[in-house]
N, C-alpha and C positions, 0 to 999 in steps of 0.2 A: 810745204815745198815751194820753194820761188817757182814765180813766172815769168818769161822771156816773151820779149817780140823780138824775133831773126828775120833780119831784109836779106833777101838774096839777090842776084841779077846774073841772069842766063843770058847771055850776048846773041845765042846763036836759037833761043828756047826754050822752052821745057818741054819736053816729051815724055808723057810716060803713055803708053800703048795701053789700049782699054780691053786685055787677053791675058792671058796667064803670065806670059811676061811681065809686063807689067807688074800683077799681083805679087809674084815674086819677088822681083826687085824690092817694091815697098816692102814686105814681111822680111826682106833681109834687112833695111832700113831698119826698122823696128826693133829687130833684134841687134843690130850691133850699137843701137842706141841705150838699150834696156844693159849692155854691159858694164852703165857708166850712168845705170843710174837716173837717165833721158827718156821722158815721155812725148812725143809729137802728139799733142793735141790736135793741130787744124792746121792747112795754109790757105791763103788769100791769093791767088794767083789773077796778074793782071791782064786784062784783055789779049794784047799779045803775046803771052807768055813768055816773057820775059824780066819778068819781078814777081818775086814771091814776098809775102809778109808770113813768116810761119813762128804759131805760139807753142811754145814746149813749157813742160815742167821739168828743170831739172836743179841739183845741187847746189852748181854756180855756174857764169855762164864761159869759163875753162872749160865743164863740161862738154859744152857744144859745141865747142870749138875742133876740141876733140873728136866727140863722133862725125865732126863735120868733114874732119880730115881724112876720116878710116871710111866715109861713104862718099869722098868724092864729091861735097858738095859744098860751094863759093858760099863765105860770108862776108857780108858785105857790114854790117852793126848790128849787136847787141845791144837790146834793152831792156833791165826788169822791168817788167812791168805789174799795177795793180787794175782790178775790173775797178771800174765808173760804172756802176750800176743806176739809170735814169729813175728807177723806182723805190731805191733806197729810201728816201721819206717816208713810202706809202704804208 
């Protein structure tokens, strides 16, 4: 399965509440992602929260775009991406 780097940018933040709110929100994430196929791996959120770097696995990155739309969440660029692994020699 390809892998993406999605840059986001929150003008106003990111908030996600560390309660059950919160939780939920993300587990709805999840699943309207897994409709299409989209796995959110990780995001990298920057100091002021306001830029996210987040890796997903999905089909293509149409996909993301997609689930980006049905949760309400700003892309800013897609990238496939491959790991650079620093140890690969070893």
């Amino acid at each position: 399965m390809p892998r993406f780097m999605v840059q986001r940018t929150f003008p106003e933040g990111l908030q996600v509440p560390v309660n059950q709110d919160g939780d939920r929100g993300l587990q709805q994430i999840i699943s309207r992602n897994a409709e299409d196929g989209v796995t959110w791996v990780c995001s990298y959120v920057s100091q002021d929260k306001t830029r996210t770097s987040c890796v997903y696995d999905a089909p293509n990155a149409e996909a993301i775009r997609k689930v980006a739309t049905r949760n309400g969440l700003p892309v800013d660029h897609i990238t496939e991406v491959r790991v650079l692994d620093p140890y690969f020699y070893f």
